[in-house]
C-alpha positions as CSV (number, residue, x, y, z in Angstrom):
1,X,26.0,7.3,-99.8
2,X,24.1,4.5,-100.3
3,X,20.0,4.3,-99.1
4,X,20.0,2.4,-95.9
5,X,23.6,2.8,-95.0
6,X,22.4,5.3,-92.2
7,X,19.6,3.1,-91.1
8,X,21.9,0.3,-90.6
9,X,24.8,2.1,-88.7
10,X,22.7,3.7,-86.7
11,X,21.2,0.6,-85.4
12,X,23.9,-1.3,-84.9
13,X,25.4,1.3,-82.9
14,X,22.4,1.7,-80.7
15,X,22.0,-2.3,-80.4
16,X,25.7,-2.2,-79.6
17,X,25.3,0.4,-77.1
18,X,21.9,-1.4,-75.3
19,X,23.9,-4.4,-75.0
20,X,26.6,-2.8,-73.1
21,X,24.6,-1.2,-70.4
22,X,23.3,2.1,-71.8
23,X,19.6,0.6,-71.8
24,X,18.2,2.9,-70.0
25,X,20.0,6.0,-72.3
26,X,19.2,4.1,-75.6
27,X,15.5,3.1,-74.9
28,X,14.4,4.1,-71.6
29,X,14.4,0.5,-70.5
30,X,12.4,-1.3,-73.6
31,X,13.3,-5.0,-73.0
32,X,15.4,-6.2,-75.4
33,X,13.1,-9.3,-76.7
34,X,10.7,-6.3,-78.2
35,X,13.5,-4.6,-79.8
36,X,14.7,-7.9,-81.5
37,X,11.0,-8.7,-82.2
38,X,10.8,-5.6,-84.3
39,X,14.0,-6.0,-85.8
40,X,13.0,-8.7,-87.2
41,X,9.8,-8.3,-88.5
42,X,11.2,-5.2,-90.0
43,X,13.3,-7.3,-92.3
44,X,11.3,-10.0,-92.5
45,X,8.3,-7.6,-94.3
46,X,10.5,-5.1,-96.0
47,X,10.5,-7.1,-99.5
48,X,6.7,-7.3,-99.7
49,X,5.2,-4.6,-101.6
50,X,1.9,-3.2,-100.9
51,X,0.2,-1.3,-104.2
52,X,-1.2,2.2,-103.7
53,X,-2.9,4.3,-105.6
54,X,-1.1,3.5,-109.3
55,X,1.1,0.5,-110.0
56,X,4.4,2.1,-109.7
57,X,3.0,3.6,-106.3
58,X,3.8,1.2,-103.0
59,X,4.3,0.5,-99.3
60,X,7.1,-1.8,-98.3
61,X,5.9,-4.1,-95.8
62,X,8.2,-3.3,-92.7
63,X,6.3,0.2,-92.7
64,X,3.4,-2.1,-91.5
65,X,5.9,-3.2,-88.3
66,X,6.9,0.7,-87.6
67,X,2.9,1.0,-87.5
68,X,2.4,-1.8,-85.4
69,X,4.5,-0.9,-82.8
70,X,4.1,2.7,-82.6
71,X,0.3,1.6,-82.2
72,X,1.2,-0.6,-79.3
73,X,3.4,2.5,-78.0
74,X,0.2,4.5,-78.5
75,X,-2.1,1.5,-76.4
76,X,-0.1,1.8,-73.4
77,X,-1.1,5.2,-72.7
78,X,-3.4,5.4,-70.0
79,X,-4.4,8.9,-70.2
80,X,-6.2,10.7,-72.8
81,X,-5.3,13.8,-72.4
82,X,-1.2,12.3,-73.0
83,X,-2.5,10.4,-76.5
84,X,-4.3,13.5,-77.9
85,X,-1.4,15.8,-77.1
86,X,1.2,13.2,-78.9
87,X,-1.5,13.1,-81.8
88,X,-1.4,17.0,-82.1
89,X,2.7,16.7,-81.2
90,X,2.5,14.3,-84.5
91,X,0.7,16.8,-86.7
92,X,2.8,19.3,-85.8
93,X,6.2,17.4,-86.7
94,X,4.7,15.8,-89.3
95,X,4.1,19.1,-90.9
96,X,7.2,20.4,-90.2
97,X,9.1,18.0,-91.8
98,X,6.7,17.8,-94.8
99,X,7.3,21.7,-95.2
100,X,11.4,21.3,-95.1
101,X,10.6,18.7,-98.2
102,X,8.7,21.2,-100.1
103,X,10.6,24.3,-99.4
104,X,13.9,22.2,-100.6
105,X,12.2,20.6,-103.7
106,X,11.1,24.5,-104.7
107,X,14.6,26.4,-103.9
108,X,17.1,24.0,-102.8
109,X,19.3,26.8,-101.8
110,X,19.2,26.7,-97.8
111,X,20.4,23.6,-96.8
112,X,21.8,22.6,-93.6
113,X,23.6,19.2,-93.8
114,X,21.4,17.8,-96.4
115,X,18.2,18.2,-98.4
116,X,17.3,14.9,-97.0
117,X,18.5,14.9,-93.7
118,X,17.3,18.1,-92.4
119,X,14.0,17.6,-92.1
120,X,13.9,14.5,-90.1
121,X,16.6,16.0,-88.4
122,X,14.2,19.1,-87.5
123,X,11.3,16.5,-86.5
124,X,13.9,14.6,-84.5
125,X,14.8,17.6,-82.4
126,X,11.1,19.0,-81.9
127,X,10.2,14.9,-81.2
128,X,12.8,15.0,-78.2
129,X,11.5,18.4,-76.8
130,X,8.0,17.6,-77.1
131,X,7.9,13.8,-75.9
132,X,10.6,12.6,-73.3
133,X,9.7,8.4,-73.4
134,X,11.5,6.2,-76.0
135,X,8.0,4.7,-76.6
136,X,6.3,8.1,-76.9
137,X,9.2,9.4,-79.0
138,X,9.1,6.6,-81.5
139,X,5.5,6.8,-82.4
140,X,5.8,10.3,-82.9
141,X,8.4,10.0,-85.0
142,X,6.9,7.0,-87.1
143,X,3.4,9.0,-87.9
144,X,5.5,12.3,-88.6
145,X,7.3,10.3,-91.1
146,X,4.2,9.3,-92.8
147,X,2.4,12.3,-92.6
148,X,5.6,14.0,-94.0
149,X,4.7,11.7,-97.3
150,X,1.2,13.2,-97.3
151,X,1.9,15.9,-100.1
152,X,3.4,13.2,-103.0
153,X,1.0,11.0,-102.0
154,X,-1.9,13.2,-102.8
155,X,0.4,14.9,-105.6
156,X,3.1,12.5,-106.2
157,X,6.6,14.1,-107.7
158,X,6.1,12.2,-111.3
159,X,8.3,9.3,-110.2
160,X,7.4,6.2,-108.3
161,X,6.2,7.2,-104.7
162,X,7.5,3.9,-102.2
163,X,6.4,4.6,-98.5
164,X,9.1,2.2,-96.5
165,X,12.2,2.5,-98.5
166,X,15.6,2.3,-97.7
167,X,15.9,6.2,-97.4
168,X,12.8,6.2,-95.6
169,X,14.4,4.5,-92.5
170,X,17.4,6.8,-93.3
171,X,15.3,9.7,-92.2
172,X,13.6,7.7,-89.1
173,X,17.1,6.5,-87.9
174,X,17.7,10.1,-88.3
175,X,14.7,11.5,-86.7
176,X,14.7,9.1,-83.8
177,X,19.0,9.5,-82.9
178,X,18.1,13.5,-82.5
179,X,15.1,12.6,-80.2
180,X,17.2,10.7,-78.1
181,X,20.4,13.1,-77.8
182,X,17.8,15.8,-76.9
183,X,15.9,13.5,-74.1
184,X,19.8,12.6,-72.7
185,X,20.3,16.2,-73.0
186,X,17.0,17.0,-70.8
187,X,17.8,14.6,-68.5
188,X,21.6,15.7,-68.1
189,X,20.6,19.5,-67.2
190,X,17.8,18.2,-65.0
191,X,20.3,16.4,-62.6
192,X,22.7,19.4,-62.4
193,X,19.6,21.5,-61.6
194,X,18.8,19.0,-59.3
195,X,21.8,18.5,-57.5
196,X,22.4,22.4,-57.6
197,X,19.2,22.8,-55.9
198,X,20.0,20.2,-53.1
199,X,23.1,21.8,-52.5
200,X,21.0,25.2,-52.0
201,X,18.8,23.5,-49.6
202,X,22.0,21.9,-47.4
203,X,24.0,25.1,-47.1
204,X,20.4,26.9,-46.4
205,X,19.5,24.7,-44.1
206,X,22.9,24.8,-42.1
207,X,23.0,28.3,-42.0
């Protein structure tokens, strides 16, 4: 399968699905001018490269739009406590899905769908349990799949090391889907609880 062919039909699906009244499911109400905003600038930047480190070594430039609004995700936090426990929540995925890399690239025997699938599947799923807010979800999700990159940048895998590509966004498209079927999931069992509970309280109450 071609790089970016995930990316793509994942978004689509999602944009089709906001636009036909699951905005709330999809992103927890995020209008849909910032949405098409970052859409945007996400394909507007993707074709400039950034140099790193070598010359074969870059950054594609819609990386710098993922950044920019999981910054302005970050910003709208108004308590501290909440943005150091999504920085630690970021480490923690980040790691994770960094570690999934390496294991795979040393013994590539245990796979679960795919060697490069399963780890921002993994982050996905921990991403959903630890944050419940599209916004909070999606800059997890965008630093864990830097910091997931941190190994080949400091010891990069004797090819050319691009931050941004099209499998990149694969694995965020990836990441962020599982968040969001875990938060629907949450939500789901917490209104049967809820209505279990209420009915508890009515047949209590006309006892």
């Amino acid at each position: 399968m071609n790089e970016g062919f995930i990316a793509c039909w994942f978004v689509t699906m999602l944009l089709i699905l906001y636009a036909t009244g699951w905005k709330q499911q999809v992103a927890d109400g995020v209008s849909g001018r910032a949405l098409t905003i970052f859409v945007i600038a996400v394909l507007i930047l993707h074709n400039i490269k950034i140099p790193i480190g070598t010359t074969t070594d870059y950054v594609q430039g819609s990386v710098l739009a993922a950044v920019g609004a999981a910054i302005l995700s970050l910003v709208s936090i108004r308590q501290a406590g909440q943005f150091v426990y999504l920085t630690l929540c970021s480490l923690f995925t980040g790691v994770i899905w960094m570690w999934v890399h390496v294991m795979y690239r040393a013994d590539p025997v245990f796979v679960g769908i795919h060697p490069l699938w399963d780890g921002p599947l993994i982050a996905g799923l921990m991403a959903g349990i630890l944050a419940e807010r599209f916004r909070h979800q999606f800059a997890l999700i965008v630093a864990s799949a830097l910091i997931s990159q941190l190994l080949d940048i400091i010891r990069p895998p004797g090819g050319m090391l691009i931050i941004g590509s099209l499998g990149w966004w694969d694995g965020f498209a990836i990441a962020l889907l599982a968040a969001r079927i875990v938060s629907l999931v949450r939500c789901f069992i917490r209104s049967l609880l809820q209505k279990g509970n209420s009915r508890f309280t009515q047949r209590g109450g006309s006892s």
